[in-house]
Biopython code that builds the backbone (N, CA, C, O; Angstrom):
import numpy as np
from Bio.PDB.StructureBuilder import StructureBuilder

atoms = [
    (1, "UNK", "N", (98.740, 115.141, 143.542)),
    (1, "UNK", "CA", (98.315, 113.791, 143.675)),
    (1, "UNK", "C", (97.634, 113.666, 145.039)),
    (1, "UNK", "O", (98.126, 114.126, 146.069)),
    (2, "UNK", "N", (96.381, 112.964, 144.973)),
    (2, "UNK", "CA", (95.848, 112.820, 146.381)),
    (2, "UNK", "C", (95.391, 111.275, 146.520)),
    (2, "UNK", "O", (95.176, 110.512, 145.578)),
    (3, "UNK", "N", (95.263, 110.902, 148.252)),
    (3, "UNK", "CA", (95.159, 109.530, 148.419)),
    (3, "UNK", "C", (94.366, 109.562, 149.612)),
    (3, "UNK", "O", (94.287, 110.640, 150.200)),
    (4, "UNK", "N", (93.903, 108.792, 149.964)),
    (4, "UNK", "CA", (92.956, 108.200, 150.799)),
    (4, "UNK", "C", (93.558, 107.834, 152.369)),
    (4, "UNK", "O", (93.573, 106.611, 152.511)),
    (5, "UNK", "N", (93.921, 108.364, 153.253)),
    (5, "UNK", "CA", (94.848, 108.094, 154.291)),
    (5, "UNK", "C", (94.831, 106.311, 154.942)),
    (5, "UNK", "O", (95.652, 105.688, 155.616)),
    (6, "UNK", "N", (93.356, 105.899, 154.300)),
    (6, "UNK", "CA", (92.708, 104.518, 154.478)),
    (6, "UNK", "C", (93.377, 103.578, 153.603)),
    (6, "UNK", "O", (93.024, 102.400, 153.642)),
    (7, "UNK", "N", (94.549, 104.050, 152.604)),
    (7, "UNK", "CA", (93.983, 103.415, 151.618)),
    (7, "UNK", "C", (95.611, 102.743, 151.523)),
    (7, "UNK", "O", (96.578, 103.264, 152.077)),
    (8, "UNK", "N", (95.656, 101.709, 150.847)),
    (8, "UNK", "CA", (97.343, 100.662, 150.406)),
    (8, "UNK", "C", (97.408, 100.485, 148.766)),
    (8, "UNK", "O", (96.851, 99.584, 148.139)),
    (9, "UNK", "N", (98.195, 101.524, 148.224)),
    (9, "UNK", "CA", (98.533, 101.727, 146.822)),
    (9, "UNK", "C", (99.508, 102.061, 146.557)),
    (9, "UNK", "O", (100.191, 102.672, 147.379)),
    (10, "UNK", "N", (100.018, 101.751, 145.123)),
    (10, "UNK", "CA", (101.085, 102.053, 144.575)),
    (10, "UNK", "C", (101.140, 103.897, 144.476)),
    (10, "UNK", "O", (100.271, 104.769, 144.501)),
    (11, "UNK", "N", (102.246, 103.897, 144.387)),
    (11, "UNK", "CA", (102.335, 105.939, 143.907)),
    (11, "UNK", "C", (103.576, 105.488, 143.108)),
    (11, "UNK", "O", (104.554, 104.808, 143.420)),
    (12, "UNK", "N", (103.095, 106.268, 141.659)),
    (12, "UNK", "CA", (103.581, 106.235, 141.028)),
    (12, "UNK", "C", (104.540, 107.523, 140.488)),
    (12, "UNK", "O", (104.022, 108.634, 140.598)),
    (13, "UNK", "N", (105.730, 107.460, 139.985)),
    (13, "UNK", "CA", (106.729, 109.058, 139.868)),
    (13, "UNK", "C", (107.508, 108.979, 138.274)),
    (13, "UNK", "O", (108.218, 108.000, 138.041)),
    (14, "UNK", "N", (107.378, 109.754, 137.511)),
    (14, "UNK", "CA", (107.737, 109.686, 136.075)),
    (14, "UNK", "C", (109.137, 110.488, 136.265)),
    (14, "UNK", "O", (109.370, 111.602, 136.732)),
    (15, "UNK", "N", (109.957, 109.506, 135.732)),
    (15, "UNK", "CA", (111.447, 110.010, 136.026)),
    (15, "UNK", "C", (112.049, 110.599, 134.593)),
    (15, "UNK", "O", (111.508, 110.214, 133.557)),
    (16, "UNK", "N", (113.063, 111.447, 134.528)),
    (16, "UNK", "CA", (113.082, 111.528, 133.307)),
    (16, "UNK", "C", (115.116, 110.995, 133.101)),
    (16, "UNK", "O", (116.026, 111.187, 133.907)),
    (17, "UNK", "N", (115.155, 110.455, 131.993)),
    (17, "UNK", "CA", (116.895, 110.279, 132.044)),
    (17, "UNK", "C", (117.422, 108.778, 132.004)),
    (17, "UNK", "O", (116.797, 107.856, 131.480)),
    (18, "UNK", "N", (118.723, 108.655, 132.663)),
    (18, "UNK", "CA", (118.692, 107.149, 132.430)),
    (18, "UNK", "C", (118.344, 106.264, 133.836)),
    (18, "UNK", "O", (118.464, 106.628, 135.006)),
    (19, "UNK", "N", (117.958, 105.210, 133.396)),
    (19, "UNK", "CA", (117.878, 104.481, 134.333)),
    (19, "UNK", "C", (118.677, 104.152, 135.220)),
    (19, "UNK", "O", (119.761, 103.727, 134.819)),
    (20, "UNK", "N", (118.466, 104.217, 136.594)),
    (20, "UNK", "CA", (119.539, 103.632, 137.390)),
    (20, "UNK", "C", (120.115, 102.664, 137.503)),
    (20, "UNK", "O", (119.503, 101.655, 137.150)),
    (21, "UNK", "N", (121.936, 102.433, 138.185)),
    (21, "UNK", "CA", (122.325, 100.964, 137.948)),
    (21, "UNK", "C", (121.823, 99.936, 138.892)),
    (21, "UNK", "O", (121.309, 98.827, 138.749)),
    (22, "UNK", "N", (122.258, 100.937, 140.258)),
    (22, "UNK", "CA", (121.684, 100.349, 141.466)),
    (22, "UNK", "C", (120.299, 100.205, 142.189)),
    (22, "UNK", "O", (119.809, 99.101, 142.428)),
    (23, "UNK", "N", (119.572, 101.646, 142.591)),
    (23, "UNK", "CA", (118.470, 101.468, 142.931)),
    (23, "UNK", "C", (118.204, 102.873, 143.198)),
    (23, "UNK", "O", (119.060, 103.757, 143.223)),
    (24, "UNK", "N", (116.484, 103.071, 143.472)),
    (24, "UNK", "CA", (115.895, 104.108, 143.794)),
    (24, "UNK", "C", (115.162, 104.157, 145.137)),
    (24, "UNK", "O", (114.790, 103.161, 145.756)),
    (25, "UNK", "N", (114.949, 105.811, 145.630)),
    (25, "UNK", "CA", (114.100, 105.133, 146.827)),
    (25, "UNK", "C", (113.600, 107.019, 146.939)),
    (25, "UNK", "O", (114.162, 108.001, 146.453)),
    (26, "UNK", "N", (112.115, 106.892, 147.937)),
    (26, "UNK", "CA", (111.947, 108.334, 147.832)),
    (26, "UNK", "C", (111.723, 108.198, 149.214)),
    (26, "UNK", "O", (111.831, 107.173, 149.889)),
    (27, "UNK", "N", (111.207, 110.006, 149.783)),
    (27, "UNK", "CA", (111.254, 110.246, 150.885)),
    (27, "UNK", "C", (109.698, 111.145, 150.434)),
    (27, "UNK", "O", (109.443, 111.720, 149.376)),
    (28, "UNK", "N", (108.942, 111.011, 151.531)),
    (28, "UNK", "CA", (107.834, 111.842, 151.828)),
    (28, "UNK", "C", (107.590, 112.688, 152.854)),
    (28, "UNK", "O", (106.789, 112.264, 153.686)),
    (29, "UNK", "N", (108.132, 113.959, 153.072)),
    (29, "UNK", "CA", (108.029, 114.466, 154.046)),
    (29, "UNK", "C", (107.204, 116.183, 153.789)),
    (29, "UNK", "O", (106.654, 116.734, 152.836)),
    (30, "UNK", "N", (107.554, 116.614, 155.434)),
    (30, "UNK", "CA", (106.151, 117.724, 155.308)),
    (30, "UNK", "C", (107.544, 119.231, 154.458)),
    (30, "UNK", "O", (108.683, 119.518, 154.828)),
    (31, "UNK", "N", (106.675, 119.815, 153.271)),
    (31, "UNK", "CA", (107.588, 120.778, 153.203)),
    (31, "UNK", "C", (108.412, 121.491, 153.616)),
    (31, "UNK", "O", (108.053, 121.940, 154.705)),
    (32, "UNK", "N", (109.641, 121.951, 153.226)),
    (32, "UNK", "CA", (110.620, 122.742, 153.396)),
    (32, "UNK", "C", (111.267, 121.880, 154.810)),
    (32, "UNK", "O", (111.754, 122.567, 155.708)),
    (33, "UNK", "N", (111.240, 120.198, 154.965)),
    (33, "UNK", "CA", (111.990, 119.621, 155.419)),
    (33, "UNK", "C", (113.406, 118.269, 154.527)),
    (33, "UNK", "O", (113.167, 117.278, 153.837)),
    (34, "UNK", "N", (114.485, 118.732, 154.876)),
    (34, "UNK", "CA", (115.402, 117.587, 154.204)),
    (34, "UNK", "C", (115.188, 116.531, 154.728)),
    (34, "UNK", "O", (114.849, 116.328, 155.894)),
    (35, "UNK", "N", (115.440, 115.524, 153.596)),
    (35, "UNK", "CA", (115.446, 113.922, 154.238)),
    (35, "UNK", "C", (116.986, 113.666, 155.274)),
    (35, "UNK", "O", (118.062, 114.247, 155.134)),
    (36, "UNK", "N", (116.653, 112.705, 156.205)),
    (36, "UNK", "CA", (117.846, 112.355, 156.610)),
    (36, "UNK", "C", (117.714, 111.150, 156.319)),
    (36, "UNK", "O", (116.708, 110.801, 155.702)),
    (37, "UNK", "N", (118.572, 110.338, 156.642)),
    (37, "UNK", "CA", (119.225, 108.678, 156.618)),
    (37, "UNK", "C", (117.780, 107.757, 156.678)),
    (37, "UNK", "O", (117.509, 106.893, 155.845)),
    (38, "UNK", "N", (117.137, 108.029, 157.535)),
    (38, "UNK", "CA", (116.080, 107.264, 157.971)),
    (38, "UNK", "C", (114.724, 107.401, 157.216)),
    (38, "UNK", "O", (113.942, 106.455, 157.118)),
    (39, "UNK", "N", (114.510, 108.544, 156.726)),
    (39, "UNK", "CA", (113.580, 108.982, 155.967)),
    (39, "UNK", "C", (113.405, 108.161, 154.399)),
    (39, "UNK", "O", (112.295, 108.168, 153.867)),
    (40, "UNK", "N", (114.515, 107.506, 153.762)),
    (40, "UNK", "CA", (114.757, 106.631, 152.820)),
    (40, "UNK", "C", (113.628, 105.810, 152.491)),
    (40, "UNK", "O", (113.124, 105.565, 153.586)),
    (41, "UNK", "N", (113.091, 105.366, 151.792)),
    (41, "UNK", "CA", (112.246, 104.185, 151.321)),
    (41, "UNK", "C", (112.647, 103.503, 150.175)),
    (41, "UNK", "O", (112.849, 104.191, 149.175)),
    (42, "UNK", "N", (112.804, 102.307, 150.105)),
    (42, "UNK", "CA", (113.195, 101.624, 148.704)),
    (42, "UNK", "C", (112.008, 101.602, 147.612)),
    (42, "UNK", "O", (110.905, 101.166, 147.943)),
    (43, "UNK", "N", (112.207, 101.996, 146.529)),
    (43, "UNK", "CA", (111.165, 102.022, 145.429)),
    (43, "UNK", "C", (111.455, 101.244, 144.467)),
    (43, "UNK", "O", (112.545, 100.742, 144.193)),
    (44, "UNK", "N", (110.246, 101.126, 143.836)),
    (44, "UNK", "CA", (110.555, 100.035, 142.797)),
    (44, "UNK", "C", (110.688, 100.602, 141.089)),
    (44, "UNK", "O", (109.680, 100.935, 140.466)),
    (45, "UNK", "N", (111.987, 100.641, 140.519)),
    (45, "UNK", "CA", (112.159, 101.078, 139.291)),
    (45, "UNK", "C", (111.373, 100.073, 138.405)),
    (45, "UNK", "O", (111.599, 98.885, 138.177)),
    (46, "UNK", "N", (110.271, 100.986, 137.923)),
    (46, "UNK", "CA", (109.378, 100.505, 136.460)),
    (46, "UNK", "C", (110.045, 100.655, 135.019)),
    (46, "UNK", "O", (109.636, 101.614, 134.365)),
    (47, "UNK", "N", (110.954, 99.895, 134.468)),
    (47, "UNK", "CA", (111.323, 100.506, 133.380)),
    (47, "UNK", "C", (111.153, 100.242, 131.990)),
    (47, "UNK", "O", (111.393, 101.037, 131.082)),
    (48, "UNK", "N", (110.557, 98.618, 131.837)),
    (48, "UNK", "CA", (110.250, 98.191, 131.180)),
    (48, "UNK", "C", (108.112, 98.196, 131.108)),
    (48, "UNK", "O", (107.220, 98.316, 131.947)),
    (49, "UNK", "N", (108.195, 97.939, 129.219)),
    (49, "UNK", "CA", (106.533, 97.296, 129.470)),
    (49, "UNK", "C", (106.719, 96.159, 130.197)),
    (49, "UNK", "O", (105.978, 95.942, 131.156)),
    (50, "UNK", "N", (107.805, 95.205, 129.826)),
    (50, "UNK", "CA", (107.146, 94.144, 130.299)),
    (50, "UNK", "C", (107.094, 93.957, 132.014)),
    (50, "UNK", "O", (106.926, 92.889, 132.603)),
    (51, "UNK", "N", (107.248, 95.027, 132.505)),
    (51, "UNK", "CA", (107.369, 94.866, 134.333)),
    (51, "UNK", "C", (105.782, 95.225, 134.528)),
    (51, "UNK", "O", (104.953, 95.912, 133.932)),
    (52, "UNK", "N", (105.814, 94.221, 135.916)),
    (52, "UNK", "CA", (104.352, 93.750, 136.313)),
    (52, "UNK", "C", (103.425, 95.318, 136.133)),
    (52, "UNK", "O", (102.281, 95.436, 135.693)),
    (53, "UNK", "N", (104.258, 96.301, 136.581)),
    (53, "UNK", "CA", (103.602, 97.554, 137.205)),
    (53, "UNK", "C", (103.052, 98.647, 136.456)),
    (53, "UNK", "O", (102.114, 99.428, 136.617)),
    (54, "UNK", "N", (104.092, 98.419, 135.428)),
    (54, "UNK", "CA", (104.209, 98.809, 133.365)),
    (54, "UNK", "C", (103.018, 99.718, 133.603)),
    (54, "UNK", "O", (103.079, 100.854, 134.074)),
    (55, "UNK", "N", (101.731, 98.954, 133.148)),
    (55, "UNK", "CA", (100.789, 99.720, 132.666)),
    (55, "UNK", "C", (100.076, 100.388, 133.681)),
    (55, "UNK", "O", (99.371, 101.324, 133.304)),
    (56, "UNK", "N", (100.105, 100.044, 135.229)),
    (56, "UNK", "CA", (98.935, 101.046, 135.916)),
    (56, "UNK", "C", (99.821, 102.571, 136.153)),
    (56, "UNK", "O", (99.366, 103.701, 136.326)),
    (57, "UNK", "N", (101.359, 102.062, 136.078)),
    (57, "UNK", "CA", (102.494, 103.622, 136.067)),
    (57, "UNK", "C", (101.806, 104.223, 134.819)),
    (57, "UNK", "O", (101.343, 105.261, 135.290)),
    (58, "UNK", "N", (101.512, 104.203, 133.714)),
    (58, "UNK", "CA", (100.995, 104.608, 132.798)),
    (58, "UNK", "C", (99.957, 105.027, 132.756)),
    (58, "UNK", "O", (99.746, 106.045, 132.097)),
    (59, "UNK", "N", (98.591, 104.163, 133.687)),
    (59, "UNK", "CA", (97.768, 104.861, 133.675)),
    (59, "UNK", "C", (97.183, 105.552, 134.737)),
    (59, "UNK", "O", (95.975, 105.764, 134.843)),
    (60, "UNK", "N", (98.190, 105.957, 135.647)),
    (60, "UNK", "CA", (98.472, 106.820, 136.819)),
    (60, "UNK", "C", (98.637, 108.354, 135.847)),
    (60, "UNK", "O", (98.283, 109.402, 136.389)),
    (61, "UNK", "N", (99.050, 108.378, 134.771)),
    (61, "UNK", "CA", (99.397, 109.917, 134.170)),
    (61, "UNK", "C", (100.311, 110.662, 134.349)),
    (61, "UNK", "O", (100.402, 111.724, 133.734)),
    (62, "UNK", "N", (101.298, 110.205, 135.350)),
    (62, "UNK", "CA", (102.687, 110.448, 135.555)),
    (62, "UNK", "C", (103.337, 109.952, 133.984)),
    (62, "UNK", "O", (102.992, 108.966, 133.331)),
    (63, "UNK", "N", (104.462, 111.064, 133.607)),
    (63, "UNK", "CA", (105.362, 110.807, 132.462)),
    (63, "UNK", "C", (106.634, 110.578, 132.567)),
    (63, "UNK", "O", (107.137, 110.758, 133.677)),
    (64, "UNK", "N", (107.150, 110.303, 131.893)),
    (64, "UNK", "CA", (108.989, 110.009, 131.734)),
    (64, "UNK", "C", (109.406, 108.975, 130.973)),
    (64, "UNK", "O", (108.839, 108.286, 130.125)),
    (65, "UNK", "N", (110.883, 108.994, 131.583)),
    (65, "UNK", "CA", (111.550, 107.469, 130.445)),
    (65, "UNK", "C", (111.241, 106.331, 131.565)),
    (65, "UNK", "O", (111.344, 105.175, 131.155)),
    (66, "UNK", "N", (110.978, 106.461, 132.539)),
    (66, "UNK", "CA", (110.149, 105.209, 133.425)),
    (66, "UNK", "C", (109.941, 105.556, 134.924)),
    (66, "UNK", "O", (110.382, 106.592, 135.421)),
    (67, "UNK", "N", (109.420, 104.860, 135.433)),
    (67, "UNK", "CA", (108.872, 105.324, 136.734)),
    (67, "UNK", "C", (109.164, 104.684, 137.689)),
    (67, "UNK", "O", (109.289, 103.468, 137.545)),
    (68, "UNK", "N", (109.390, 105.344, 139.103)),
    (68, "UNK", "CA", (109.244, 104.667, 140.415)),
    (68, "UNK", "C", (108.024, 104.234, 140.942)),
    (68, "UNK", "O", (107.073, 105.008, 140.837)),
    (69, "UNK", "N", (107.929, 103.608, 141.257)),
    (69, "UNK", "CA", (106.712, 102.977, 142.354)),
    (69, "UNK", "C", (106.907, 102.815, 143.983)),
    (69, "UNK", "O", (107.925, 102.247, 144.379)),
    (70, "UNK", "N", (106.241, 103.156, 144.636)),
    (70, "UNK", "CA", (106.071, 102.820, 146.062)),
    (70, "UNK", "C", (105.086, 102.402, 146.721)),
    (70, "UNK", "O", (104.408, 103.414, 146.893)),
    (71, "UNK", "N", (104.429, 101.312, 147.336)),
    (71, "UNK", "CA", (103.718, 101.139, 147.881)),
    (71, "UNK", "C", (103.203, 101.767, 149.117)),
    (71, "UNK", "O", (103.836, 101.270, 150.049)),
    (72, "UNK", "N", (102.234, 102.744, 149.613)),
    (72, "UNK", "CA", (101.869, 103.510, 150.418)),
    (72, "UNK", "C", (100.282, 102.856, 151.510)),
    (72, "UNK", "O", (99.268, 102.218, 151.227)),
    (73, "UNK", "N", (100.633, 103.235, 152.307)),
    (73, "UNK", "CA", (99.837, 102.474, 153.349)),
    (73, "UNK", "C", (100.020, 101.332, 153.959)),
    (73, "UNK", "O", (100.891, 100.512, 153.668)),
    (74, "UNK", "N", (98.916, 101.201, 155.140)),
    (74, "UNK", "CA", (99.125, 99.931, 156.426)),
    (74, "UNK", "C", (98.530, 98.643, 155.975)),
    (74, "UNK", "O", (98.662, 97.662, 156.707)),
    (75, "UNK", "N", (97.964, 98.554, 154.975)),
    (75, "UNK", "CA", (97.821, 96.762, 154.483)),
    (75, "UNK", "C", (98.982, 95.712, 154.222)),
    (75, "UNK", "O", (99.654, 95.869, 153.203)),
    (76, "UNK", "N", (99.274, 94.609, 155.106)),
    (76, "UNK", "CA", (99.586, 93.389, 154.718)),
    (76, "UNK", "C", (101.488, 94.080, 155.247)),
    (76, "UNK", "O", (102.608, 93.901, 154.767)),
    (77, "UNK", "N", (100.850, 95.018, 156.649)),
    (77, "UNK", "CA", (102.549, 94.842, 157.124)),
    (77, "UNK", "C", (103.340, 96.203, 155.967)),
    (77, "UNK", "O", (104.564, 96.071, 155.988)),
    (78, "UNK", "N", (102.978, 97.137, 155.237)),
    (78, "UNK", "CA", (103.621, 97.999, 154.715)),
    (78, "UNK", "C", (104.210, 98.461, 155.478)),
    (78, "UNK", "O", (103.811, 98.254, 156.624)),
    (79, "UNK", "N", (105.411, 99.293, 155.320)),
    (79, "UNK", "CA", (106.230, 100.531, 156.166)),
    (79, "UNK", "C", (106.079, 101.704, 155.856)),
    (79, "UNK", "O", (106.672, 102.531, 156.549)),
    (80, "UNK", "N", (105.187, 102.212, 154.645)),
    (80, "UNK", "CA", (104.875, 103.635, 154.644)),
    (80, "UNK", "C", (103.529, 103.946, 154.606)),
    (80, "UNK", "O", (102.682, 103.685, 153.752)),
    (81, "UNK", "N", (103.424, 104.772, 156.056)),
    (81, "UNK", "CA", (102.262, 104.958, 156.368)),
    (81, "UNK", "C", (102.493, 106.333, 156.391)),
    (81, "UNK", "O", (103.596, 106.800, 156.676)),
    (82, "UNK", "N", (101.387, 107.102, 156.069)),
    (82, "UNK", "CA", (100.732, 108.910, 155.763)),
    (82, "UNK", "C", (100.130, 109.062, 156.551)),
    (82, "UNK", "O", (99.449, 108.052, 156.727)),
    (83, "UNK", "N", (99.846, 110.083, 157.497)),
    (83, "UNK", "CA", (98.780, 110.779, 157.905)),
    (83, "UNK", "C", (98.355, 111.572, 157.370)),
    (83, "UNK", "O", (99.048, 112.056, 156.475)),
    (84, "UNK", "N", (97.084, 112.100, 157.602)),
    (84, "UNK", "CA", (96.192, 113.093, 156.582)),
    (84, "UNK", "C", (97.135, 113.999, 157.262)),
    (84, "UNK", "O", (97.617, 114.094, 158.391)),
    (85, "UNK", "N", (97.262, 115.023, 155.432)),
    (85, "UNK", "CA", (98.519, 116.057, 155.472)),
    (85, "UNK", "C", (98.721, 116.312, 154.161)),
    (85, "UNK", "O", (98.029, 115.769, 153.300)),
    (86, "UNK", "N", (100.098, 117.523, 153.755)),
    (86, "UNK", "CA", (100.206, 117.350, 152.632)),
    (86, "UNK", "C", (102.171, 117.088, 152.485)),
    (86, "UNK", "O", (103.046, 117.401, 153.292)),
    (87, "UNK", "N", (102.228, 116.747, 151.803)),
    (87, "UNK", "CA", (103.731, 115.741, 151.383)),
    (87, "UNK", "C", (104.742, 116.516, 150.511)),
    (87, "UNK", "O", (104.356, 116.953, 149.427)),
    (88, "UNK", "N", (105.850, 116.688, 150.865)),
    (88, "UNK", "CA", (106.863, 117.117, 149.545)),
    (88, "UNK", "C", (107.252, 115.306, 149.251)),
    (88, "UNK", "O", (107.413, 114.471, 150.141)),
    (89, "UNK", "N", (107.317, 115.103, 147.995)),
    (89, "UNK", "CA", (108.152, 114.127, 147.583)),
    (89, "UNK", "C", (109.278, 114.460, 147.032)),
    (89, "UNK", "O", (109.284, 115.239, 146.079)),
    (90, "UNK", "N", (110.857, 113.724, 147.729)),
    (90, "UNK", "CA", (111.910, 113.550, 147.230)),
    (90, "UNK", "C", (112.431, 112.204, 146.797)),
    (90, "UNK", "O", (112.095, 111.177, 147.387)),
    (91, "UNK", "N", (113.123, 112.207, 145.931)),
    (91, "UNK", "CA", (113.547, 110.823, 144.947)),
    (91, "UNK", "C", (115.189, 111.171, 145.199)),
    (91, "UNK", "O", (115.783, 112.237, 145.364)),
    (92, "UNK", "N", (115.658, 109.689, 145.146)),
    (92, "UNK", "CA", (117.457, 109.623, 145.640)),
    (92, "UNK", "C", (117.913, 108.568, 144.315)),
    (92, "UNK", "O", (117.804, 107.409, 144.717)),
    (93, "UNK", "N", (118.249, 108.597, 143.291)),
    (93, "UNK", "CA", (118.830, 107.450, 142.791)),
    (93, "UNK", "C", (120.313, 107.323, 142.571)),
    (93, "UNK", "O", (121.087, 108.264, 142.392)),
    (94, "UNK", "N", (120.604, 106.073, 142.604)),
    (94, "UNK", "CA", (121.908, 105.428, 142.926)),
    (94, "UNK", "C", (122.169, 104.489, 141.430)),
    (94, "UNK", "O", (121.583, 103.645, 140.752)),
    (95, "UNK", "N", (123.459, 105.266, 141.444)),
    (95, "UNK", "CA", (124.233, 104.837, 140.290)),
    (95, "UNK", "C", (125.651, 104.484, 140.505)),
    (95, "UNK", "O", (126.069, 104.577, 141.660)),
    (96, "UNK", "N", (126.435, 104.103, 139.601)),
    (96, "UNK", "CA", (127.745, 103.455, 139.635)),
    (96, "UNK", "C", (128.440, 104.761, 140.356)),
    (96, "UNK", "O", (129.151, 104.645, 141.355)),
    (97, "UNK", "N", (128.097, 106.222, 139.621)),
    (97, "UNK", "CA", (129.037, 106.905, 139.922)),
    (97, "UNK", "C", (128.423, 108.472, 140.251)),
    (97, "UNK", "O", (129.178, 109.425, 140.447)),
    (98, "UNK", "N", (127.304, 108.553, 140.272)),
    (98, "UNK", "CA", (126.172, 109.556, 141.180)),
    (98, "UNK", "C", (125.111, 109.018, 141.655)),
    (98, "UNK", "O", (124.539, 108.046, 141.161)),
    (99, "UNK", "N", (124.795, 109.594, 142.604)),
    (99, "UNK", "CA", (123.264, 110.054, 143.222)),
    (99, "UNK", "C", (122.610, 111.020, 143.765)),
    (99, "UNK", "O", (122.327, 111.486, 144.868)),
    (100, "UNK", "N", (122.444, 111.194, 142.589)),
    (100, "UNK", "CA", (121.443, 112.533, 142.461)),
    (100, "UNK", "C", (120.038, 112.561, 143.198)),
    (100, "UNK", "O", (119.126, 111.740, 143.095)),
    (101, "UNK", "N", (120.090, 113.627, 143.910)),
    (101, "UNK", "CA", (118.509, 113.807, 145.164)),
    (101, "UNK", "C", (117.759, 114.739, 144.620)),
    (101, "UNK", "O", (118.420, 115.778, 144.640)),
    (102, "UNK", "N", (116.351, 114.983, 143.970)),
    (102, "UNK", "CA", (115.652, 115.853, 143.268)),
    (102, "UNK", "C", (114.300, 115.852, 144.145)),
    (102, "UNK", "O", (113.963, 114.743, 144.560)),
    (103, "UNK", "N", (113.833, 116.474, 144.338)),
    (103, "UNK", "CA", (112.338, 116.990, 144.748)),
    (103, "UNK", "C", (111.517, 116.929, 143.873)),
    (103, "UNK", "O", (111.409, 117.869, 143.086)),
    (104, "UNK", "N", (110.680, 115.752, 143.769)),
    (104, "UNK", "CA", (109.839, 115.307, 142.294)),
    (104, "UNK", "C", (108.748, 116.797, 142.374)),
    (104, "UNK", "O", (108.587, 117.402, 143.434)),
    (105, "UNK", "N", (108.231, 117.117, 141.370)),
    (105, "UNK", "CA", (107.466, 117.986, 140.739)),
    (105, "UNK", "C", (106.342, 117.884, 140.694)),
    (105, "UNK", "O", (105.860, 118.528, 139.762)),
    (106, "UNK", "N", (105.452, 117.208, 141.448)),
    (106, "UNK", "CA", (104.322, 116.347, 142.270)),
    (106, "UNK", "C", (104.274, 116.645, 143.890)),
    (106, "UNK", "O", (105.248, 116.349, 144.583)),
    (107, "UNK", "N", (103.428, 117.076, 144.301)),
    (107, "UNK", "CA", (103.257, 116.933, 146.022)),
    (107, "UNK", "C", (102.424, 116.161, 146.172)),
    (107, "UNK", "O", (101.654, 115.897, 145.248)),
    (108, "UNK", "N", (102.323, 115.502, 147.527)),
    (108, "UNK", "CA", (101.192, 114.411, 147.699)),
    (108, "UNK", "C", (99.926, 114.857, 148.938)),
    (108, "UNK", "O", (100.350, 115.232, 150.031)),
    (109, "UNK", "N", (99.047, 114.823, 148.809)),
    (109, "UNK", "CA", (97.760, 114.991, 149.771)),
    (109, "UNK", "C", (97.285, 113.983, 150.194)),
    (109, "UNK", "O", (96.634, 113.291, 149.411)),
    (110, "UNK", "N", (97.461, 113.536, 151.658)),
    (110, "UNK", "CA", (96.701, 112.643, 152.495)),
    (110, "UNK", "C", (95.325, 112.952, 152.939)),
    (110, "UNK", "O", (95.201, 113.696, 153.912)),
    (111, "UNK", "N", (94.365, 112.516, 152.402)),
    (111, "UNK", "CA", (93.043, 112.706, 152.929)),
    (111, "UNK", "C", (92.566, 112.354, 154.053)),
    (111, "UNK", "O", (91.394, 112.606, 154.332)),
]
sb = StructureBuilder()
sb.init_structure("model")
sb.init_model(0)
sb.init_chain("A")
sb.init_seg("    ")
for serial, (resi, resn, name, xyz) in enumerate(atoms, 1):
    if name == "N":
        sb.init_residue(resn, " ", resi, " ")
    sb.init_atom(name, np.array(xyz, "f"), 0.0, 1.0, " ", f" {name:<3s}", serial, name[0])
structure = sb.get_structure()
């Protein structure tokens, strides 16, 4: 996946399994580094059609039983900002009774 280092967009991540109870959040960092505490970002679980985000997760080309979203870049006060680079993405979701940390199957490229 590549992005525009200029640019304020959704990134979209095709999850596969059940939906979470509590919440999701990913981490973008430079390979073969672990997230710590701070590295966290809250994401937004897409799980339904009828959620606002539904169809551009869809036509992003990412697959699964539904998707995360994150908003990426410095427009309108965001908190995740990229420098040109390239990205491991990790995903954390939180459930009643796991949370499971996976290294999505996607890397990201800052232009």
């Amino acid at each position: 996946m590549e992005i525009q280092r200029e640019t304020t967009e959704y990134l979209y991540l095709g999850i596969t399994g059940s939906v979470p109870a509590t919440s999701a959040e990913v981490a973008f960092l430079a390979a073969a580094v672990r997230p710590t505490t701070d590295d966290w970002e809250t994401a937004t679980i897409v799980d339904t059609d009828a959620h606002a985000l539904w169809d551009d997760a869809v036509a992003s080309g990412v697959t699964g039983d539904f998707f995360l979203a994150r908003l990426v870049g410095d427009f309108g006060g965001n908190t995740v900002v990229l420098t040109a680079g390239d990205y491991q993405v990790w995903v954390r979701l939180t459930d009643t009774t796991e949370r499971p940390v996976r290294i999505a199957p996607v890397a990201l490229e800052v232009l």
